[in-house]
PDB file of N, CA, C and O in Angstrom:
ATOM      1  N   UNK A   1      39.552  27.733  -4.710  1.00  0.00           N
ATOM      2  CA  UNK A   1      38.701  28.855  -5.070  1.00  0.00           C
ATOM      3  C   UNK A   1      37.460  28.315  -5.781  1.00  0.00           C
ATOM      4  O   UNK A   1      37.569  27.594  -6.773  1.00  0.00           O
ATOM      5  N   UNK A   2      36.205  28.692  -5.232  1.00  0.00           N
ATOM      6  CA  UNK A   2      35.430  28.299  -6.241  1.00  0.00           C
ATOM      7  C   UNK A   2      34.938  28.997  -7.060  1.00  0.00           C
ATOM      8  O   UNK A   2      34.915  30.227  -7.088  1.00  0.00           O
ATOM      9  N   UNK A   3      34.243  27.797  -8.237  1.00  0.00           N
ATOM     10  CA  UNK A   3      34.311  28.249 -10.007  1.00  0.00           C
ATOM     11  C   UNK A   3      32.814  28.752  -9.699  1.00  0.00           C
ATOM     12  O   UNK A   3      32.055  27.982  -9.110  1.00  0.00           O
ATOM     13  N   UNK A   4      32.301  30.252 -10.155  1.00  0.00           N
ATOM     14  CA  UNK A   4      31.430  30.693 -11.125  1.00  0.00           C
ATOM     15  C   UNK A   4      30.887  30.302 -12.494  1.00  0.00           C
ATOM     16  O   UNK A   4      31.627  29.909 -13.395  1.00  0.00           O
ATOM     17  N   UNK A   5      29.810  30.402 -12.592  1.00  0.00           N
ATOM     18  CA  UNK A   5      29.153  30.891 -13.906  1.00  0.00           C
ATOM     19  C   UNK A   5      27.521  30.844 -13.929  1.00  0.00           C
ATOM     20  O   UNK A   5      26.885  30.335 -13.006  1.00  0.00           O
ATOM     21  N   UNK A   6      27.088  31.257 -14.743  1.00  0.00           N
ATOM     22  CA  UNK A   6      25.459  31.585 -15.171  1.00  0.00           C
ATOM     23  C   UNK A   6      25.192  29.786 -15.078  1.00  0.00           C
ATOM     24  O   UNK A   6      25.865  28.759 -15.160  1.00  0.00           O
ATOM     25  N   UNK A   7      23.689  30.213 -14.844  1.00  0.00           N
ATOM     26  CA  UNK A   7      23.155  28.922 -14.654  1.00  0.00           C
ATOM     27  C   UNK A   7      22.929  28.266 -16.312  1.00  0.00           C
ATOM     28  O   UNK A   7      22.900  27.103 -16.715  1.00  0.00           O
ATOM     29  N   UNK A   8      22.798  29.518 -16.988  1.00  0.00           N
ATOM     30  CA  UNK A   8      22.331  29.291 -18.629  1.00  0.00           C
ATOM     31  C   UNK A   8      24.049  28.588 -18.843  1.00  0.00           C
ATOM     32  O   UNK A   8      24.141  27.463 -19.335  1.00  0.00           O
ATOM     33  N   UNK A   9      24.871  29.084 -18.576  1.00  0.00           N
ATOM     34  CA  UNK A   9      25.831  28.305 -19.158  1.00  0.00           C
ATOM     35  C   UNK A   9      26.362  27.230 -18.476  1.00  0.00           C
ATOM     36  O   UNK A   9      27.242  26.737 -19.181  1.00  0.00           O
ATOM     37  N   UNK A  10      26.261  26.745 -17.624  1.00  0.00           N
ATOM     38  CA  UNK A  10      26.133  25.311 -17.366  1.00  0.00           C
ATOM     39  C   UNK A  10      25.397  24.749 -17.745  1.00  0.00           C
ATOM     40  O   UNK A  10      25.791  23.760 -18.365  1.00  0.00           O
ATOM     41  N   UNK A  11      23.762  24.973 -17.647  1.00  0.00           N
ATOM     42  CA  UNK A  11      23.355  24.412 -18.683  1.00  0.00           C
ATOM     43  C   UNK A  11      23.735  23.999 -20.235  1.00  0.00           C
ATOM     44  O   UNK A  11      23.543  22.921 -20.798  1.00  0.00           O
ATOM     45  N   UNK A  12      24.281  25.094 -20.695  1.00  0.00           N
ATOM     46  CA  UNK A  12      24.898  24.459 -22.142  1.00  0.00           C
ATOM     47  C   UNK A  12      26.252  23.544 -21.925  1.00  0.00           C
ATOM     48  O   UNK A  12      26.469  22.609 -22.696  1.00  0.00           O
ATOM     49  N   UNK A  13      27.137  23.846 -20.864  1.00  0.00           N
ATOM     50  CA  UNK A  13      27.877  22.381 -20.591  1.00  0.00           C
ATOM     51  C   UNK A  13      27.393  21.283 -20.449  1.00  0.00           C
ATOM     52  O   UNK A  13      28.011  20.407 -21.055  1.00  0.00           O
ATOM     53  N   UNK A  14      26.783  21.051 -20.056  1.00  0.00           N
ATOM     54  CA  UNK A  14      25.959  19.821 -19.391  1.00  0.00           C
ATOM     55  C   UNK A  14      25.727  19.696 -20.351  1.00  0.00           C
ATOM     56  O   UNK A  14      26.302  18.664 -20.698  1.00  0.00           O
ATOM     57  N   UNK A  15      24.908  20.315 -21.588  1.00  0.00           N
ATOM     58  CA  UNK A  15      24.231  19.358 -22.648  1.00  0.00           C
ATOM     59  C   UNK A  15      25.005  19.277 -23.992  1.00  0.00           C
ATOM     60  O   UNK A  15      24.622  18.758 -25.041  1.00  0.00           O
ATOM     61  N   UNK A  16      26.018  19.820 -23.763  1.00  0.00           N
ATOM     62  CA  UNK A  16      27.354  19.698 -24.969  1.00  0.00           C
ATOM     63  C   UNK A  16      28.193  18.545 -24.596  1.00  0.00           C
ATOM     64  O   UNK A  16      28.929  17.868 -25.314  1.00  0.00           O
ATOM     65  N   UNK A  17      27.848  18.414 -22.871  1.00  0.00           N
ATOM     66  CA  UNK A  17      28.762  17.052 -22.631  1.00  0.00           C
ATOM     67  C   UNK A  17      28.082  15.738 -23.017  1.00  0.00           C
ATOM     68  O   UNK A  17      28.581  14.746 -23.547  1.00  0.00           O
ATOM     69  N   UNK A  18      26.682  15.992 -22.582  1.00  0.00           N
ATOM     70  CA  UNK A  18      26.164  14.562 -22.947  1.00  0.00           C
ATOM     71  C   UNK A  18      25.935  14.085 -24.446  1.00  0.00           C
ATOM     72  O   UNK A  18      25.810  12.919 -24.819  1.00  0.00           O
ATOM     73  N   UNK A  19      25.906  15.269 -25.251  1.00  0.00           N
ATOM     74  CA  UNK A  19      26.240  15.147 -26.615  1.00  0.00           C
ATOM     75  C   UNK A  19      27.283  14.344 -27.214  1.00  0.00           C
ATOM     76  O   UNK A  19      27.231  13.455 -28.064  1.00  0.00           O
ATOM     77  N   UNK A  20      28.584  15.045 -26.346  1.00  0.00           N
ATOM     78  CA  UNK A  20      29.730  13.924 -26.985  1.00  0.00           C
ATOM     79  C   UNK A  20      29.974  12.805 -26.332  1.00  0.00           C
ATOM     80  O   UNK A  20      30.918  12.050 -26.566  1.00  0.00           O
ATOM     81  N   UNK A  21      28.936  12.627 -25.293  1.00  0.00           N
ATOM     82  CA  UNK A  21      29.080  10.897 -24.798  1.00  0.00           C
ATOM     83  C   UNK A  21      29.145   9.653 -26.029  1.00  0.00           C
ATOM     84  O   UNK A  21      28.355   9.526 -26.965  1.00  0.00           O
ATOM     85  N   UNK A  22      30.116   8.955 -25.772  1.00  0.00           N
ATOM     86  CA  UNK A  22      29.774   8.150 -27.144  1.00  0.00           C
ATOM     87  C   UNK A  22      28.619   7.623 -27.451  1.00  0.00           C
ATOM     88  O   UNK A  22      27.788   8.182 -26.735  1.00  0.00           O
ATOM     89  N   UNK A  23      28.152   6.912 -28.072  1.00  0.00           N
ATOM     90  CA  UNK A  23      26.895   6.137 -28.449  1.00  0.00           C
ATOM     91  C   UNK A  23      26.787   4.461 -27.607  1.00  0.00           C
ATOM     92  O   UNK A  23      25.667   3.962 -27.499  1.00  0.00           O
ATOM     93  N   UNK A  24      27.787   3.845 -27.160  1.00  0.00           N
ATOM     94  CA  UNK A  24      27.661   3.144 -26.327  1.00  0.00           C
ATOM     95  C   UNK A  24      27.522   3.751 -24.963  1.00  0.00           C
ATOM     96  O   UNK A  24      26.988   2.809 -24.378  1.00  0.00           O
ATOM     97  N   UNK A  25      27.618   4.467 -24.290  1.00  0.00           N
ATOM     98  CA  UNK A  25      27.272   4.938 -22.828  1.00  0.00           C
ATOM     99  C   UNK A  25      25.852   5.422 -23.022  1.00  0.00           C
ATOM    100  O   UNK A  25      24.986   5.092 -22.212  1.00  0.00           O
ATOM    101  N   UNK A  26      25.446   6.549 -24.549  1.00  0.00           N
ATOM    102  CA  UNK A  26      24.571   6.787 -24.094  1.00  0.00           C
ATOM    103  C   UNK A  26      23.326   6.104 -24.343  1.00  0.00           C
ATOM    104  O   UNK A  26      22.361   6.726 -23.899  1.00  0.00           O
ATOM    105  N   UNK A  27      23.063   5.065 -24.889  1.00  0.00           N
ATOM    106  CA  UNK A  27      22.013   3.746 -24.765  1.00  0.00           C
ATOM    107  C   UNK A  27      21.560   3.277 -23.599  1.00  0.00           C
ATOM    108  O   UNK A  27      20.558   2.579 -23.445  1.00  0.00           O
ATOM    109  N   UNK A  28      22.830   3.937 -22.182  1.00  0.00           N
ATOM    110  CA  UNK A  28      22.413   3.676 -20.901  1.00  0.00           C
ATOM    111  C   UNK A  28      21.744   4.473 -20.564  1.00  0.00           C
ATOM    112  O   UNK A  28      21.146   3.969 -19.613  1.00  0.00           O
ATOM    113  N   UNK A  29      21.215   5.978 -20.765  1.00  0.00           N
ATOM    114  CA  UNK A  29      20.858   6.723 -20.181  1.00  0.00           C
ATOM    115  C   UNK A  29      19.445   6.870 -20.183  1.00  0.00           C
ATOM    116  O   UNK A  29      19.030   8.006 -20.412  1.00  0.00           O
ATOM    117  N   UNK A  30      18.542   5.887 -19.960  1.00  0.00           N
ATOM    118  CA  UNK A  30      17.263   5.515 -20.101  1.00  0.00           C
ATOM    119  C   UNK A  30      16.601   6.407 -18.862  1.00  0.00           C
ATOM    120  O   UNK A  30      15.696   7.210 -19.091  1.00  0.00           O
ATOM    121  N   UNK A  31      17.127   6.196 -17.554  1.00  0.00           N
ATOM    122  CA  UNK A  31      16.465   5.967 -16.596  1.00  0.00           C
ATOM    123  C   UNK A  31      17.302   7.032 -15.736  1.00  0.00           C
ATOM    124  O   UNK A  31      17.057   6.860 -14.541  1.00  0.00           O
ATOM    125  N   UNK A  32      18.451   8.353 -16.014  1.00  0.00           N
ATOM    126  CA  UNK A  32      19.119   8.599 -15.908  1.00  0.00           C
ATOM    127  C   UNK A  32      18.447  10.391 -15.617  1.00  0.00           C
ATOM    128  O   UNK A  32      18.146  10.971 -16.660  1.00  0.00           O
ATOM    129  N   UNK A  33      18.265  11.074 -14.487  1.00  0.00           N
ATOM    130  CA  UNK A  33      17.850  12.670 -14.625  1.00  0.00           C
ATOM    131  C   UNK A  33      19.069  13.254 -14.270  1.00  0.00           C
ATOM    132  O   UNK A  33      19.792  12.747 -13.412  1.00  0.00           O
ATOM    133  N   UNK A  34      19.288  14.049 -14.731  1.00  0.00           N
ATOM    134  CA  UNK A  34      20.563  15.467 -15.023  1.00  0.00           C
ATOM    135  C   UNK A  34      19.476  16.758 -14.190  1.00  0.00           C
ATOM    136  O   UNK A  34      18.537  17.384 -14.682  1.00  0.00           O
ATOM    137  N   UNK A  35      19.872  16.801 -13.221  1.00  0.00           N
ATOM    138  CA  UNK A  35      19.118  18.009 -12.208  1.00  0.00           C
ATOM    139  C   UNK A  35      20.070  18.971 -11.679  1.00  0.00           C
ATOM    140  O   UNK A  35      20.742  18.684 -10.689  1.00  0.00           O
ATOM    141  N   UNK A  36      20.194  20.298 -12.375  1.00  0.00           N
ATOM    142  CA  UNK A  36      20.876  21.622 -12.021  1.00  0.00           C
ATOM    143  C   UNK A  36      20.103  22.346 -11.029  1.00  0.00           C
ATOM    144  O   UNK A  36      18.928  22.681 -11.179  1.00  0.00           O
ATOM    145  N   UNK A  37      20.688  22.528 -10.197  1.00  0.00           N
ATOM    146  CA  UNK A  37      20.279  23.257  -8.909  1.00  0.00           C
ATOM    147  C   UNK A  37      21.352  24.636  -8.800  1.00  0.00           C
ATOM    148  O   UNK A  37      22.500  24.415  -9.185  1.00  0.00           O
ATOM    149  N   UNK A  38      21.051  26.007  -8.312  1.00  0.00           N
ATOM    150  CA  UNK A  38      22.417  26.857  -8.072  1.00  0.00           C
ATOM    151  C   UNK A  38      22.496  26.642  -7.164  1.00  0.00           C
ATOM    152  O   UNK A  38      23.067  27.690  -6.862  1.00  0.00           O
ATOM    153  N   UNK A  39      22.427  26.120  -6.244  1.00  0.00           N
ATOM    154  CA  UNK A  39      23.339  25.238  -4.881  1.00  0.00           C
ATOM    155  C   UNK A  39      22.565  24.410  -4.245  1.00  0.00           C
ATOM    156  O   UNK A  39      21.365  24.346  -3.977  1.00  0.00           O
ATOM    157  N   UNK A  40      23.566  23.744  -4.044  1.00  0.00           N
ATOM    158  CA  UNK A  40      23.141  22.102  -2.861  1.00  0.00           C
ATOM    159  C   UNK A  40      22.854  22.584  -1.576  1.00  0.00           C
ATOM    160  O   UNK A  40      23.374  23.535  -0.992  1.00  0.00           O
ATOM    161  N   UNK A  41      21.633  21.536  -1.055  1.00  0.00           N
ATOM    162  CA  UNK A  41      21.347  21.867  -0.199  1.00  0.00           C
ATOM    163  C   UNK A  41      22.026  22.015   1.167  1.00  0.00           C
ATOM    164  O   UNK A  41      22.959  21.221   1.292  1.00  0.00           O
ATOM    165  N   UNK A  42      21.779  22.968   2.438  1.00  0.00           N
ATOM    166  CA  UNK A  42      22.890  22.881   2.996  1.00  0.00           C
ATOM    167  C   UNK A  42      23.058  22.010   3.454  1.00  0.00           C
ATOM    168  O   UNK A  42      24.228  21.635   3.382  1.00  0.00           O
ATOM    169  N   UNK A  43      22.076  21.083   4.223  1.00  0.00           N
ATOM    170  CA  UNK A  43      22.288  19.549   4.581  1.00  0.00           C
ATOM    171  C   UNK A  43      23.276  18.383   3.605  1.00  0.00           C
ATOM    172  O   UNK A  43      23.859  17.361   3.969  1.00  0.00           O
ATOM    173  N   UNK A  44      23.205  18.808   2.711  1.00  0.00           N
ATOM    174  CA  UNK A  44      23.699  17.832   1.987  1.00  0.00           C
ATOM    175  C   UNK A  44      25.468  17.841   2.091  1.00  0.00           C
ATOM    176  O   UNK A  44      26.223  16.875   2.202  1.00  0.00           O
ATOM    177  N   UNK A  45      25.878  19.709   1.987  1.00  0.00           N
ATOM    178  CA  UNK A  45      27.070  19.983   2.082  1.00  0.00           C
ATOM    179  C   UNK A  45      27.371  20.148   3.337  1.00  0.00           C
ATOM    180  O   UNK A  45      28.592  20.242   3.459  1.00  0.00           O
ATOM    181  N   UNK A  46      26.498  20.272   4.887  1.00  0.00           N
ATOM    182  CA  UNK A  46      26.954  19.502   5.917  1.00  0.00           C
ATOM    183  C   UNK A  46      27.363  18.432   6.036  1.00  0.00           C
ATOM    184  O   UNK A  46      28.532  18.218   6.357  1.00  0.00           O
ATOM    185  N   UNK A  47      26.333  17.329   5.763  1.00  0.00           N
ATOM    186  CA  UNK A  47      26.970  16.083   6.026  1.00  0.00           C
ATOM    187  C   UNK A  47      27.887  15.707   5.204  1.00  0.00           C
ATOM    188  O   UNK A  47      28.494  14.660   5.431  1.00  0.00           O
ATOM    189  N   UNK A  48      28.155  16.428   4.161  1.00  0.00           N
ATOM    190  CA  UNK A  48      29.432  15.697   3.444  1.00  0.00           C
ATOM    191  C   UNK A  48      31.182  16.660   3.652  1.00  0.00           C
ATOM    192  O   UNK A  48      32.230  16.664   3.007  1.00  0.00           O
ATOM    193  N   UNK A  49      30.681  17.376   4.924  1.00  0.00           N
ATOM    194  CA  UNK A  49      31.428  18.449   5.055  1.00  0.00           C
ATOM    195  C   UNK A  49      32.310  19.114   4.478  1.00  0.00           C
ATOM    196  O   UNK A  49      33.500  19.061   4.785  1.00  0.00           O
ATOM    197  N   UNK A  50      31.558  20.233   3.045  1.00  0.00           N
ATOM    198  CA  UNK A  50      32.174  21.136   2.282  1.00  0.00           C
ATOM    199  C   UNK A  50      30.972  22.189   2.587  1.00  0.00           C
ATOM    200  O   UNK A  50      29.909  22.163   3.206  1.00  0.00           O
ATOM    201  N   UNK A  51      31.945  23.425   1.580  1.00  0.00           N
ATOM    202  CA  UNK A  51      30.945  24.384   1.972  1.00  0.00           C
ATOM    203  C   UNK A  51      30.367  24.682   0.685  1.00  0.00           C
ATOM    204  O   UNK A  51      31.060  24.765  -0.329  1.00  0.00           O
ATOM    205  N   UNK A  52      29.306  24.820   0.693  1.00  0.00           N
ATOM    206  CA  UNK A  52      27.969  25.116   0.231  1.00  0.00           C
ATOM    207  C   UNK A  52      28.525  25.232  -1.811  1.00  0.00           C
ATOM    208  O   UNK A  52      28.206  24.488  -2.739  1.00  0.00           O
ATOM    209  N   UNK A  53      29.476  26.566  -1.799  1.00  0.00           N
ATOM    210  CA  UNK A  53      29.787  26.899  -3.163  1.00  0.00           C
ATOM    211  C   UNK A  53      31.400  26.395  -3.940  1.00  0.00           C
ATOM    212  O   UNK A  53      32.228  26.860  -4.723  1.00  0.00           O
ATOM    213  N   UNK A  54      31.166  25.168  -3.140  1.00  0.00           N
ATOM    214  CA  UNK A  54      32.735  24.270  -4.458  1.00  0.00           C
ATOM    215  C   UNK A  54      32.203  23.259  -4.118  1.00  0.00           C
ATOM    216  O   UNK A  54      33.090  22.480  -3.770  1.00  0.00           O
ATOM    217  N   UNK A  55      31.060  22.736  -4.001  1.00  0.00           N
ATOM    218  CA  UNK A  55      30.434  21.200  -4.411  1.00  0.00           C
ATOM    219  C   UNK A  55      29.666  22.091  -5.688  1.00  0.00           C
ATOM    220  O   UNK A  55      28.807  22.972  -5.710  1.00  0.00           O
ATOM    221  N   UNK A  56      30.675  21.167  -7.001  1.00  0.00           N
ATOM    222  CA  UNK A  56      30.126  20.862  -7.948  1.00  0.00           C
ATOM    223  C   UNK A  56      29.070  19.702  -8.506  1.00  0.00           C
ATOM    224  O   UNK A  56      28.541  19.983  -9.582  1.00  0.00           O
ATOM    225  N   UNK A  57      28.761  18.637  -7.998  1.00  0.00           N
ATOM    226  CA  UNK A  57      27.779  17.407  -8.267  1.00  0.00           C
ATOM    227  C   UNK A  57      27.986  17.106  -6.779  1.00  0.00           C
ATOM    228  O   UNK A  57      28.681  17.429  -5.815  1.00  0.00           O
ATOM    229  N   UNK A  58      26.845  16.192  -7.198  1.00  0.00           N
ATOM    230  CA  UNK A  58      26.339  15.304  -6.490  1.00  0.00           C
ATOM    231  C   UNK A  58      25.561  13.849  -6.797  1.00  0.00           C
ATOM    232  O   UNK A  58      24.463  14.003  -7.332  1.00  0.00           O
ATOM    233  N   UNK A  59      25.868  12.776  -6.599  1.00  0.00           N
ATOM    234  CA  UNK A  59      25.928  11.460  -7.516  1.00  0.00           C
ATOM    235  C   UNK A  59      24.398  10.804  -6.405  1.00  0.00           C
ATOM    236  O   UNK A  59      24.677  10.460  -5.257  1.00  0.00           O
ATOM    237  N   UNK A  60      23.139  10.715  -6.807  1.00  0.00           N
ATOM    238  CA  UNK A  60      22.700   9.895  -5.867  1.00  0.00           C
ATOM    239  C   UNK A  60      22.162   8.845  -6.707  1.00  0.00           C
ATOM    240  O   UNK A  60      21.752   8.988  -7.858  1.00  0.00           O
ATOM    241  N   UNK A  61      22.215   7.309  -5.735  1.00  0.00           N
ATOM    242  CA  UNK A  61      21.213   6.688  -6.520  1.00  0.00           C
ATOM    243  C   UNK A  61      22.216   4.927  -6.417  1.00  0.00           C
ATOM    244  O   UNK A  61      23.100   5.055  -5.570  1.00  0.00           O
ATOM    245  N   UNK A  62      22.223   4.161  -6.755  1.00  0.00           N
ATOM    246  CA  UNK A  62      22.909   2.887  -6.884  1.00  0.00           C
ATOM    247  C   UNK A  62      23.454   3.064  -8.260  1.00  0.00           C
ATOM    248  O   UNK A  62      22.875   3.491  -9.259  1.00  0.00           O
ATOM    249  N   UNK A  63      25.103   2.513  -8.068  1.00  0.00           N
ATOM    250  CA  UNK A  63      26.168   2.860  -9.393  1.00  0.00           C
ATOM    251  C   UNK A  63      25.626   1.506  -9.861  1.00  0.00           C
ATOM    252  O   UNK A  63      25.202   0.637  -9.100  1.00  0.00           O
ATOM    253  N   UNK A  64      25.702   1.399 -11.548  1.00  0.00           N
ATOM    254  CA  UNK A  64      25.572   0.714 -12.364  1.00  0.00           C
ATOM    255  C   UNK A  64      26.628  -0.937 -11.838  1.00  0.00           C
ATOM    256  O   UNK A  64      26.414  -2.067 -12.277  1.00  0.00           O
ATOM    257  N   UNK A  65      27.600  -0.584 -10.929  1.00  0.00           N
ATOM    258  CA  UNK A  65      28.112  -2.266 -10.681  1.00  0.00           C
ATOM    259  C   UNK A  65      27.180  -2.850  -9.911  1.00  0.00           C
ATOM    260  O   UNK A  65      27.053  -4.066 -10.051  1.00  0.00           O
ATOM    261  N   UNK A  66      26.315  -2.153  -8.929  1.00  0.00           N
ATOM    262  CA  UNK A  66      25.172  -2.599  -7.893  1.00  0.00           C
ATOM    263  C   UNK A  66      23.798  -3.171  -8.888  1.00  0.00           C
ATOM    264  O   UNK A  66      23.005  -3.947  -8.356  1.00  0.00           O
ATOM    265  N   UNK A  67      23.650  -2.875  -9.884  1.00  0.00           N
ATOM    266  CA  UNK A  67      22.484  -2.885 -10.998  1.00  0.00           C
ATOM    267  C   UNK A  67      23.149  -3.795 -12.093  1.00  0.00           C
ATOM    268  O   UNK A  67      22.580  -3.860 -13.182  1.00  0.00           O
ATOM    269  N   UNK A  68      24.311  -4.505 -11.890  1.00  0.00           N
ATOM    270  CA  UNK A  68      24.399  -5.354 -12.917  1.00  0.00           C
ATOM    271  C   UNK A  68      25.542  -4.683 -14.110  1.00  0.00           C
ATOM    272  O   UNK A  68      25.970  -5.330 -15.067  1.00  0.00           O
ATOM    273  N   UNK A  69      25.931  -3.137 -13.770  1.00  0.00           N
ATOM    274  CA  UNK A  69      26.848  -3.052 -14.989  1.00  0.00           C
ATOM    275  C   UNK A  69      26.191  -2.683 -15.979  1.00  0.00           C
ATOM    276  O   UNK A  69      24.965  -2.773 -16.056  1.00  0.00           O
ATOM    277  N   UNK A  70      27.132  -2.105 -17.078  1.00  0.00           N
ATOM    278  CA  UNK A  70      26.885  -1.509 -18.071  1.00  0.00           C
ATOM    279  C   UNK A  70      26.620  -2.504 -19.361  1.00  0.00           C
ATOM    280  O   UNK A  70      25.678  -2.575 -20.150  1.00  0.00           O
ATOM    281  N   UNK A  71      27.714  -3.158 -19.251  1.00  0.00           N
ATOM    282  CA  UNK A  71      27.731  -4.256 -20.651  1.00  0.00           C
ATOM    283  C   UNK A  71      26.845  -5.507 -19.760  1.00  0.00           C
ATOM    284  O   UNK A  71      26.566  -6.574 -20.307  1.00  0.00           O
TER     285      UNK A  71
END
């Protein structure tokens, strides 16, 4: 089933979560954008074949082991 809610209150998840990121992760987050959209595009949830409203994220970009890691 997919999850509801206001865009205002995801927004305040999102920034209550990165709040309690510890202080070592968040020293990484230099170079890092947090982009809320109310839905993915449909291309995106084609090719990854779900439908449109229970894709919660979407990760793009090279993970930190490709860039050398965190520590």
């Amino acid at each position: 089933m997919p999850y509801s809610t206001s865009r205002e209150h995801f927004e305040e998840f999102a920034e209550q979560a990165l709040e309690k990121l510890p202080e070592e992760f968040k020293k990484h987050f230099s170079n890092i954008a947090i982009i809320i959209e109310d839905l993915p595009a449909a291309e995106e949830t084609e090719t990854l074949g779900v439908a449109r409203k229970s894709l919660l994220g979407i990760f793009r970009g090279a993970g930190y082991p490709h860039k050398g890691g965190l520590f």
